[in-house]
N, C-alpha and C positions, 0 to 999 in steps of 0.2 A: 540509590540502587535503581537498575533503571531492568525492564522487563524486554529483551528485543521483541521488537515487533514482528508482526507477519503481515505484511500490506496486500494482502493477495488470499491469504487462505483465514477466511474467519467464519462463525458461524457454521450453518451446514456445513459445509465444504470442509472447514476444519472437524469436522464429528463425524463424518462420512471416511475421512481420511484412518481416525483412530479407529472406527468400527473393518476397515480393512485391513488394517495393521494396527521593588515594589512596582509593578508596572499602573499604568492607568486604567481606570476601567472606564466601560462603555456600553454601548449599546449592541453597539455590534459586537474483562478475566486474566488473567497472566496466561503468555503465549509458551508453549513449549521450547525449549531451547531445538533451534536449528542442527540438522544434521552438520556433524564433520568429517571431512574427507580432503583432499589431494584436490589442487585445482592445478588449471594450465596456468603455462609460464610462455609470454611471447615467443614467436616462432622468429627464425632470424630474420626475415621481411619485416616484421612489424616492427613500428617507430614510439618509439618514447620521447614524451612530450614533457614542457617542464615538471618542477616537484610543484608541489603544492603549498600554496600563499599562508602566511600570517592571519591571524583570525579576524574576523569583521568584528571589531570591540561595539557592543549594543548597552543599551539602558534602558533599565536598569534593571538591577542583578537579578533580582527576586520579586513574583507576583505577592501583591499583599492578599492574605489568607481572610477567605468568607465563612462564616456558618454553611454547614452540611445543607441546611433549607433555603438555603440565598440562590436564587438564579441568578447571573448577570446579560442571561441572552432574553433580549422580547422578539418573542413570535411569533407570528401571526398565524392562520390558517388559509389555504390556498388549494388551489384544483386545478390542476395544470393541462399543458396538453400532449403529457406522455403518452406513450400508446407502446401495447402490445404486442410487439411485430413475430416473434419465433416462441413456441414451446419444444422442449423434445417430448417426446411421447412414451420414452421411457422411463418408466417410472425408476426413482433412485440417481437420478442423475442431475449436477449442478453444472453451471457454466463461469466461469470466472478466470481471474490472471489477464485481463484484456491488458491492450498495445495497440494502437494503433500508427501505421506503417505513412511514410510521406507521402504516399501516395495516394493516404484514405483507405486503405485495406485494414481491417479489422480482426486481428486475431488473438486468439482465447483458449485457454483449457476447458475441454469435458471431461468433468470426471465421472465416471461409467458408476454401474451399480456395482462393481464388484473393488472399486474404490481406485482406479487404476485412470492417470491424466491419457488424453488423447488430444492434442493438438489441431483447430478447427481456423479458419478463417471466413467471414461472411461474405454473400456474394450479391447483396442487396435484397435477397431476398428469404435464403435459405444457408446453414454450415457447410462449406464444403470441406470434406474430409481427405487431407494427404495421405499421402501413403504411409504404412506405420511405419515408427520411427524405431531403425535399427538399433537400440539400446540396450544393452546385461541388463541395469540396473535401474532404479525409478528417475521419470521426469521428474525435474525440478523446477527449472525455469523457461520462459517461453519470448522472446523477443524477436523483434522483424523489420525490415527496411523497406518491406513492399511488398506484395501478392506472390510476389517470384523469388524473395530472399528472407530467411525468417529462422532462429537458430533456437534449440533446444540446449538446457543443460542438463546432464544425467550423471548419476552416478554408476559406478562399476564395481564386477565382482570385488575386483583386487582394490577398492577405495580410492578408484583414484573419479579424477572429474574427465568429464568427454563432452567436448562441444559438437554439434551436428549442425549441419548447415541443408536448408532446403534449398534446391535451386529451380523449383518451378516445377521439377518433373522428380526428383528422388533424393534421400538424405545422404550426406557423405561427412566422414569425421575427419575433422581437425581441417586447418590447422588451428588455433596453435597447439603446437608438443605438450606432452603433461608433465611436469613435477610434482614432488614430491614434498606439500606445503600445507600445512592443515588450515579450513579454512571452516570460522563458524557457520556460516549464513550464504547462500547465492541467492543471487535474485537476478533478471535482467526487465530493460523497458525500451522499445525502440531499438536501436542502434549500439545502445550501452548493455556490457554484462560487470556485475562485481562477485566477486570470489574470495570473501573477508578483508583480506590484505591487498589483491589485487582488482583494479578495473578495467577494462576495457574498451575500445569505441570503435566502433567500423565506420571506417572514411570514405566508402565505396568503394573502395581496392582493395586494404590490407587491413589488421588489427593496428591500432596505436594501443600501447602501454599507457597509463597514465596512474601517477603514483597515487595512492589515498594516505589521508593523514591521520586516520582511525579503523577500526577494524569497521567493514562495514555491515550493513545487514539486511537494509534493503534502497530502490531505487522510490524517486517520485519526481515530479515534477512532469514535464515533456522532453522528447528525443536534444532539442533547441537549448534546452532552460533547465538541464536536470538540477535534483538535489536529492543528497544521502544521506538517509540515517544510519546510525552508527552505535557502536557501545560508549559508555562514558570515559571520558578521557582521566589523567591519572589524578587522583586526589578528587574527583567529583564525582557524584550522586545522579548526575544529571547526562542523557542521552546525545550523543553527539550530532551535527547538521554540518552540511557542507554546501555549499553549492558552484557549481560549473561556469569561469566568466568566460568562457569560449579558448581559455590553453590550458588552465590548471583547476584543480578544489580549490576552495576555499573556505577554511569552518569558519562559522559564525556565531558567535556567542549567545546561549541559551537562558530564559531567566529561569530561575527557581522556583517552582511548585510547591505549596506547604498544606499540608493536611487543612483540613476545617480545623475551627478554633474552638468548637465544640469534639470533636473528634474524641475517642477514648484508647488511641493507638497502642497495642500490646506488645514484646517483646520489643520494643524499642524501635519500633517500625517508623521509619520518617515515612513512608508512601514513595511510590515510585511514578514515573510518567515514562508513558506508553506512547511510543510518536506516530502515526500510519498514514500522512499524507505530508503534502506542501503544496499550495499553487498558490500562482501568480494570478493576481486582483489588479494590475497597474505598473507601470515602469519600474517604480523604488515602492510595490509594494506585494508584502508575500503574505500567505498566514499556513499557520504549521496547527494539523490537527491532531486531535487523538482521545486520550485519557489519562488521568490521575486517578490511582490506587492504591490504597490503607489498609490493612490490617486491624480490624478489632473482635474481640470475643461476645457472642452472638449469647443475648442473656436467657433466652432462652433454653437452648441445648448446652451452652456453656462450651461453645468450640467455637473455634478461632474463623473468619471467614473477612473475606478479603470485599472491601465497597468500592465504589468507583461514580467517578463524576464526569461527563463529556469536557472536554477540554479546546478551544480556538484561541491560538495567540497571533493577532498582525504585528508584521516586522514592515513597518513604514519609515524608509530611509535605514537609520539605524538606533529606532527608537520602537519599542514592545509594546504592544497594547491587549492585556488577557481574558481573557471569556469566561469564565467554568459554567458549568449547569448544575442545579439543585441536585443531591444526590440520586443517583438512579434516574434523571431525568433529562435527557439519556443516561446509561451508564459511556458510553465512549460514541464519539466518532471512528467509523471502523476503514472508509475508502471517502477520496475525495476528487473532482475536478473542477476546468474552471468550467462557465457556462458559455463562454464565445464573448461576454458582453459586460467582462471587467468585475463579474460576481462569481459566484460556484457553488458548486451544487456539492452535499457531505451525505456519505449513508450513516445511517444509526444502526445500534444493535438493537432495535426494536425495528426495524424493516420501515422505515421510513425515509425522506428524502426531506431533510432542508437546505434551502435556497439561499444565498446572500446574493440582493441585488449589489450592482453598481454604487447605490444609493443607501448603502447600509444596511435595508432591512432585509429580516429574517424571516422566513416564512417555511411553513411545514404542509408535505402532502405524503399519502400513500399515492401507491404506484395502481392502475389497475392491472385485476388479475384475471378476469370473467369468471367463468366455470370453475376452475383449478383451487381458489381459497388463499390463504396470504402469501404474501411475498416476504420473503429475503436478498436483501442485494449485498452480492460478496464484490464490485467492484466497478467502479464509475470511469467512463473514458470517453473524449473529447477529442474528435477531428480536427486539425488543424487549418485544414481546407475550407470547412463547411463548416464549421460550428456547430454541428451534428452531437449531442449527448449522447451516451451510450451505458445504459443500466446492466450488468450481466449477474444471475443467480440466479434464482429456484421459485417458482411458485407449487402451493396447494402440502408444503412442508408441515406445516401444525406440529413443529419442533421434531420430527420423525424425516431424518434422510429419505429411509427407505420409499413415502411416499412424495416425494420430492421430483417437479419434474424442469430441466434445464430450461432458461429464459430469459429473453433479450427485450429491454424495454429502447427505443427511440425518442429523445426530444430535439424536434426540428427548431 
């Protein structure tokens, strides 16, 4: 059983939302089910590119299972030279869903105090804000190709999907046309939009179709290098991946996650894995983050409650190598990218940042916050230009939205 992910909305942002509405080892919460509705279907311009490849067969099948108190990651502690570049000054508001456009342009949702996304991109120095976006129904997703090109997905009274497009000065809808196609999950990043069943890509002229081979649910990787998570394919447990060789998807073979071996799992619970990133470390090398989730009954109150262990698997060549962390220590990696320099930097759900050099090591820092009090990062994003890091979420939250103020952290 696999949980979709939400690569984009976690934390604040996800609670702000509801208040509005055997491999090798080494060294190196369940999400809500996504809305469903009606997505577009290519408009008769857009091209369709082949179907999608045969899977990347990987090994081996399944991670071998540690005790609940086994870490496999060492740590270290570090002090980096992030820095604080933007707050908003309204209180109640986060920043997240970051994209960044080939051009180095940086764009992101704000979601307001009254829980409602508004579409921002940076200008070096400060958000600037497009004009609202003509839509019935809520943002959804938020992708872009550059300062001057940048598309929203929304939903509609009548359920269906509507794509909008910015063009530098005002939003206009479609194309492509809408059908009538239920889809679980959208997401977009860059240049790409997925719509369950369907995906998308802007060529710089027109949409291309491009088939998927799973339902999908959300995007990762970069505009260049994506990869898709997905729902579990037929007869497995286990969360689908694909990734983009420059014509088609391509799924690749996932190993199996298995409870602790201490574990006391109740109703028959295998545990589920939670995917929320992918990036690229190297030519033939990836790692796929997230978390692993169990079910046991809590001896105290005698109710059922759900544990969780951070999760890093590398995919070098076409061979696994898997990570876990001690139970709750993290519970999950929640957003990830690379750092420019063949490592990457992961958020926790504990509001922290760790690093993987080049060089394998792991290391851990908070972000500063000044005045404001802790941070939460709902989402990590990487210039392709510059090698520019980019932290976006909430400082001075102390687990309370409301007092939550939108923030941008920079590492040069």
């Amino acid at each position: 059983m696999t949980v979709p992910p939400s690569r984009r909305i976690t934390g604040l942002l996800a609670v702000a939302l509801l208040m509005a509405g055997g491999c090798q080892q080494g060294e190196v919460p369940s999400s809500p089910q996504p809305p469903s509705f009606s997505v577009p279907s290519p408009s008769a311009s857009a091209t369709t590119v082949t179907k999608a490849l045969d899977p990347v067969v990987t090994t081996p099948a399944t991670c071998p299972a540690t005790s609940r108190r086994t870490g496999q990651f060492r740590v270290g502690s570090a002090s980096g030279s992030w820095e604080l570049v933007h707050v908003d000054q309204t209180p109640g508001t986060v920043m997240g869903s970051g994209t960044a456009a080939s051009d180095g342009t940086l764009w992101a949702w704000r979601l307001g105090p009254g829980g409602a996304r508004e579409p921002r991109h940076w200008n070096g120095s400060g958000w600037d804000e497009p004009a609202a976006v003509p839509a019935s129904g809520r943002l959804l997703a938020l992708g872009a190709a550059s300062a001057d090109r940048a598309w929203v997905l929304a939903d509609t009274e009548d359920g269906h999907a509507a794509l909008l497009t910015w063009d530098g000065r005002a939003w206009h809808t479609g194309p492509p046309e809408l059908a009538e196609q239920p889809a679980p999950a959208v997401d977009a990043q860059g240049t790409w939009i997925i719509l369950g069943s369907v995906s998308m890509r802007w060529d710089g002229a027109a949409w291309q179709s491009v088939p998927v081979p799973f339902q999908a649910l959300s995007l990762s990787g970069t505009a260049d290098t994506p990869w898709m998570i997905g729902t579990p394919g037929e007869g497995s447990d286990r969360p689908s991946i694909a990734r983009w060789t420059g014509r088609a998807w391509q799924p690749v073979q996932l190993p199996t996650l298995l409870s602790p071996t201490d574990a006391a799992p109740v109703h028959g619970d295998t545990g589920r894995t939670n995917l929320r990133a992918v990036v690229r470390t190297g030519p033939e090398e990836w790692w796929v983050l997230g978390s692993f989730q169990w079910m046991e009954r809590e001896e105290a109150d005698l109710e059922d409650v759900f544990l969780s262990r951070a999760v890093a698997m590398r995919l070098r060549g076409t061979t696994w190598t898997c990570l876990v962390a001690a139970e709750s220590k993290p519970k999950a990696f929640t957003a990830a990218a690379p750092d420019g320099e063949d490592g990457l930097w992961a958020a926790t759900d504990t509001g922290t940042l760790w690093h993987l050099s080049s060089t394998g090591r792991w290391t851990s820092e908070r972000l500063p916050t000044g005045e404001y009090g802790p941070a939460v990062v709902e989402d990590l994003v990487t210039r392709d230009d510059t090698g520019d890091v980019y932290a976006l979420g909430a400082v001075g939250a102390q687990g309370e939205p409301a007092g939550s103020r939108g923030a941008l952290w920079r590492l040069r």
